[in-house]
N, C-alpha and C positions, 0 to 999 in steps of 0.2 A: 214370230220374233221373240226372243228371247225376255225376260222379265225386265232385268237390266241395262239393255239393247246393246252387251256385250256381244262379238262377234263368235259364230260357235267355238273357234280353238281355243278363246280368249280365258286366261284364269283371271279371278278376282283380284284386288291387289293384296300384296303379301307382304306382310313385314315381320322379320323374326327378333328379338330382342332377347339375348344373350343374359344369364346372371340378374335373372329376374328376381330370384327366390334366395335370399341371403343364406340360410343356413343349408341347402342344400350343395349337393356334390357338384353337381351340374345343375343348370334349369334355364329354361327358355321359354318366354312369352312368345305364343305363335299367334296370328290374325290375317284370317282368311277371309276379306271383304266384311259381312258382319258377325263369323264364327271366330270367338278365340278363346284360347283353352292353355294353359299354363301348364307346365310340362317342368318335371323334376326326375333327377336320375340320384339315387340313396344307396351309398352301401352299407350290407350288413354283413356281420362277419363270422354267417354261418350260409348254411346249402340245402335243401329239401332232404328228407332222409335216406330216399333212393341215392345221391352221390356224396354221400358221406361218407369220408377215406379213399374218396377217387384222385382228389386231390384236383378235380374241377369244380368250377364254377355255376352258376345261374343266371338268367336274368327274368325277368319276368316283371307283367304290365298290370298294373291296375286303374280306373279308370270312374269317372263320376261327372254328376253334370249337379250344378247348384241349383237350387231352387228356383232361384229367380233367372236362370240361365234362355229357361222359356217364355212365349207370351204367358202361357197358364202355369201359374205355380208348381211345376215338380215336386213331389214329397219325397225328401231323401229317405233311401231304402233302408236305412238305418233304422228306422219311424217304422220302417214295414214289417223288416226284421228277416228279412233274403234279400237278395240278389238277383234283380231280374235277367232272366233269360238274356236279352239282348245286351246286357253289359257284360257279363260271361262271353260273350261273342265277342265284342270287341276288345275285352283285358287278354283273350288268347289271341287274337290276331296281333295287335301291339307288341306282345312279346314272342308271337312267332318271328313277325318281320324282321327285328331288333334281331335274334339271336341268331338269325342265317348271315350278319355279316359280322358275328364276333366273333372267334379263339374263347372258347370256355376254357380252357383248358389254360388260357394265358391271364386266368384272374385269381389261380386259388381257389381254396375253398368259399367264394364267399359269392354273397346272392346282391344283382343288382338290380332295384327296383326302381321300374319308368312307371313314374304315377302322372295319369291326364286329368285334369282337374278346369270341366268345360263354365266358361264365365258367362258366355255367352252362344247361343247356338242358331246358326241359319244356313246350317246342311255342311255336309263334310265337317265331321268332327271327329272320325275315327282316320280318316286320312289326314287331315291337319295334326292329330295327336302323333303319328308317326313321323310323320312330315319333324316338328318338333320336338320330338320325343328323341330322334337320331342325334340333334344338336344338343342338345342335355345331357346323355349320352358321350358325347364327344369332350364336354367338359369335364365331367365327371372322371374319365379316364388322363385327363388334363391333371386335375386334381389327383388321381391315385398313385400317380408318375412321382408329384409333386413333394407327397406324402413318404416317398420309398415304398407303396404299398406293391406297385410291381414295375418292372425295369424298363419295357417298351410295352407299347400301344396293340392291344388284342384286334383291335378295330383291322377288319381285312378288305373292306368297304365300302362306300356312300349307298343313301337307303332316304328314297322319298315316295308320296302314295297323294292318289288324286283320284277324282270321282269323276264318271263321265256316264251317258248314257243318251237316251232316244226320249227328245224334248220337243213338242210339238210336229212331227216324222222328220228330226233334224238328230244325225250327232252331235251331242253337245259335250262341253269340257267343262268339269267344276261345277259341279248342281248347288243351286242355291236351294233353303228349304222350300221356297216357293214352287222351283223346277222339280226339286225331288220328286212331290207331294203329287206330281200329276204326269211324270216322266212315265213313257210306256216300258222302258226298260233303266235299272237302275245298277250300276258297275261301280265298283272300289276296286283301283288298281296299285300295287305297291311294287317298285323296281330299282332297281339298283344302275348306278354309275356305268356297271357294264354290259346295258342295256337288255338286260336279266328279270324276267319276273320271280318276286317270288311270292307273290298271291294273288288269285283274281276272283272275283266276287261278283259273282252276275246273277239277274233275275229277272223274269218278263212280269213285270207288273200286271196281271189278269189280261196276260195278252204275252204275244211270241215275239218273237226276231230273229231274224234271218242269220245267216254265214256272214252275206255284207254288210250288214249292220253293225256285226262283232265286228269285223276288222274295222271300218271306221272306228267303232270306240276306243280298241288298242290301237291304233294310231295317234287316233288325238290323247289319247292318255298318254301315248310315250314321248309325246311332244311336251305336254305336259311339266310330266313330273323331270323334264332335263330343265326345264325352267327354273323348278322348283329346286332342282339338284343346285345351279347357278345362286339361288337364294340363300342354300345352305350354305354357300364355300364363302360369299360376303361375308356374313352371319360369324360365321367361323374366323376370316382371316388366316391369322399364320397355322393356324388350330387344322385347319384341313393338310398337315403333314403326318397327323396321329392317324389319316386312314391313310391304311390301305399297305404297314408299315410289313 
């Protein structure tokens, strides 16, 4: 039985809150049962050096968990003075997802940064940071419309991501950190509107799984994240006519 005594397909409840972040472009409080992480979309109006005079665009993720975000104190990396390995993982996953459903080319020269900034963490926090990091995102090109920074909407897509895996020999949806922490197999899934992957993230936690295993968890993950998609397009309102333009 599940931690929770949420049913296997069952997500946490979810609530996205819009224009969280005053001076930002976009930004979105997301909250995923008791993970939530605060999501901001920033333009800057310059490019990495490789497409400099391309006359494209960037985007790209960064991402951080606050101290007190865990039971046990976190020391921000700052204090350490790198970057650990596993946030490098998840600031390129963030910004790989994000940029498979936007038009670079339809932003100029200039770079847009999705920073995830976790307040709170208890599992899925790199799929919740996507998850809301898309709707920040979606404002943010709301605002650069707005601005005369560019004429229509680069957004060619909807784009949400969810955790599932093998949780006491059950597929389960949406791992809580409790489930993570003892799941024999642990998945991040992220998909698109037109029922498209475009990243999957699997691993047998000192132990294997089968073909049917996998397909259970992409199942319940794609049932999933159309839930999660239904969350964004609320969230958004009239704003879900900027994708997809």
């Amino acid at each position: 039985m599940r931690s929770d005594l949420r049913t296997n397909d069952e997500l946490r409840p979810v609530r996205i809150t819009p224009g969280y972040i005053k001076h930002a472009n976009g930004s979105a409080l997301i909250e995923e049962g008791d993970t939530r992480v605060i999501c901001t979309a920033t333009v800057e109006d310059k490019v990495p050096a490789f497409l400099k005079g391309t006359g494209r665009g960037w985007l790209t993720g960064e991402y951080a968990m606050l101290p007190a975000s865990t039971q046990l104190r976190k020391a921000r990396e700052s204090s350490r003075g790198k970057v650990e390995g596993r946030t490098h993982e998840i600031q390129r996953l963030i910004g790989r997802s994000l940029r498979s459903i936007i038009n670079l080319d339809g932003i100029g020269e200039r770079t847009i940064w999705i920073d995830c900034d976790v307040i709170q963490a208890d599992g899925g926090t790199r799929t919740a940071s996507i998850t809301g990091g898309f709707v920040a995102l979606v404002y943010c090109i709301k605002t650069m419309i707005e601005k005369g920074m560019i004429e229509k909407s680069p957004i060619i897509g909807q784009l949400a991501a969810v955790s599932a895996g093998i949780y006491d020999g059950q597929a389960v949806l949406d791992l809580s950190y409790e489930e993570d922490s003892k799941a024999k197999v642990d998945m991040n899934l992220v998909m698109t509107d037109k029922n498209e992957f475009t990243e999957i993230q699997g691993t047998g936690e000192e132990d294997t799984f089968t073909l049917e295993e996998l397909q259970q968890i992409l199942t319940l993950g794609k049932a999933g994240i159309q839930k999660l998609l239904e969350i964004q397009k609320e969230a958004l309102g009239n704003l879900i006519n900027l994708v997809g333009n």
